[in-house]
N, C-alpha and C positions, 0 to 999 in steps of 0.2 A: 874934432867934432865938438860943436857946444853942447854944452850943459846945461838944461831947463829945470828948473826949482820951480814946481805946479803944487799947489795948495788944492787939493780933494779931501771935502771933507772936513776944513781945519787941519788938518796934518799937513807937513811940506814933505812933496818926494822930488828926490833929484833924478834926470831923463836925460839921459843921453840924445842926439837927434844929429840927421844931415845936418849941414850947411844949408843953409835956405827955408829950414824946415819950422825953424822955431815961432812963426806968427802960427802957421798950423798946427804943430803940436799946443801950443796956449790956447788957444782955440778949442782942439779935442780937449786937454785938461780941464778945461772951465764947463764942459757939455759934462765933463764926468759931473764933479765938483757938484754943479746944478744936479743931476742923478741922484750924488749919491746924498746928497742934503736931502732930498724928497724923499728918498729912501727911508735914511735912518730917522727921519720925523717923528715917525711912531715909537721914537725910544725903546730900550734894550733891547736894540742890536749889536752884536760885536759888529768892530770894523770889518773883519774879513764877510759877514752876514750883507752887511750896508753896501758894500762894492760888489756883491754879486746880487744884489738887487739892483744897484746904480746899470750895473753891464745889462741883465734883464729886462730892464726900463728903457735902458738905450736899443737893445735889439728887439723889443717891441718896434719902439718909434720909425727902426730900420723897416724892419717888416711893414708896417702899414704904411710907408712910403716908396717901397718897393709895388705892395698891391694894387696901392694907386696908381703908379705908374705905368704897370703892364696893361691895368683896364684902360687907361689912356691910348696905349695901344693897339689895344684889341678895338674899342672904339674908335678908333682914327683909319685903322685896317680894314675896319667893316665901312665907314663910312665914302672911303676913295675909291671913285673906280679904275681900273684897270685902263691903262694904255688903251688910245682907240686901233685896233689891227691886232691884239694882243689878249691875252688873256685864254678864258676857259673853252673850248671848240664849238661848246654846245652853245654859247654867245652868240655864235654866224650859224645859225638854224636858219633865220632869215635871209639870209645874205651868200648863197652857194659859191659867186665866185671868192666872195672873202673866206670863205669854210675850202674852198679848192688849193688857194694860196696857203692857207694856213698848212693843211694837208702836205704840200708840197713841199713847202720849209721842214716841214717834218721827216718828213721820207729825206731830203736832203741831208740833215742832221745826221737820222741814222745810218745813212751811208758811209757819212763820213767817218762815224764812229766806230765803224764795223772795216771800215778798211784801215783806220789807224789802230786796229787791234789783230788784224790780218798783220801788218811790219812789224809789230812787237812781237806776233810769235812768229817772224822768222826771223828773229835774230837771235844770233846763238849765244 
């Protein structure tokens, strides 16, 4: 396995990693690194103080990129409609034969469902 020598902070630590891993691991090191520099700025922090502010500041950044994302989400979710033939029942109000079909497929469904759990419980 290689061995990565990452400089967080001014100090070298040595990191074990995969094979293939090392541009990613120097990568994550240098995101610390940046952290934990921002961190200990404010002077007299201990090192152990600085890197768990560096982690802190890092799992901020996580989280408000996580929130963004899910609202990305939730707004892309809200914004698409539904398959045309598909979706919520109450959709074909207007439209009886498509609300009939829909209907239909359903009752199909649970038939189905109900006689592949009728062969499970007669099997011993």
């Amino acid at each position: 396995m290689p061995d990565m020598r990452l400089s967080i902070a001014g100090r070298i630590y040595s990191v074990t990693c995969q094979p293939g891993e090392e541009q990613h691991l120097a990568r994550l090191g240098s995101m610390l690194d940046s952290a934990a520099r921002k961190a200990g700025s404010s002077g007299g922090l201990t090192e152990t103080r600085a890197l768990l502010f560096a982690g802190l500041l890092l799992a901020d950044e996580l989280a408000e990129a996580q929130d963004r994302a899910a609202e990305q989400l939730t707004t892309q979710a809200a914004a698409a409609d539904p398959p045309k033939g598909q979706g919520d029942l109450l959709s074909h109000d207007n439209d009886t034969e498509l609300a009939a079909r829909a209907i239909e497929r359903l009752a199909q469904r649970i038939e189905n469902l109900a006689a592949g759990l009728e062969k499970q419980g007669q099997r011993p």
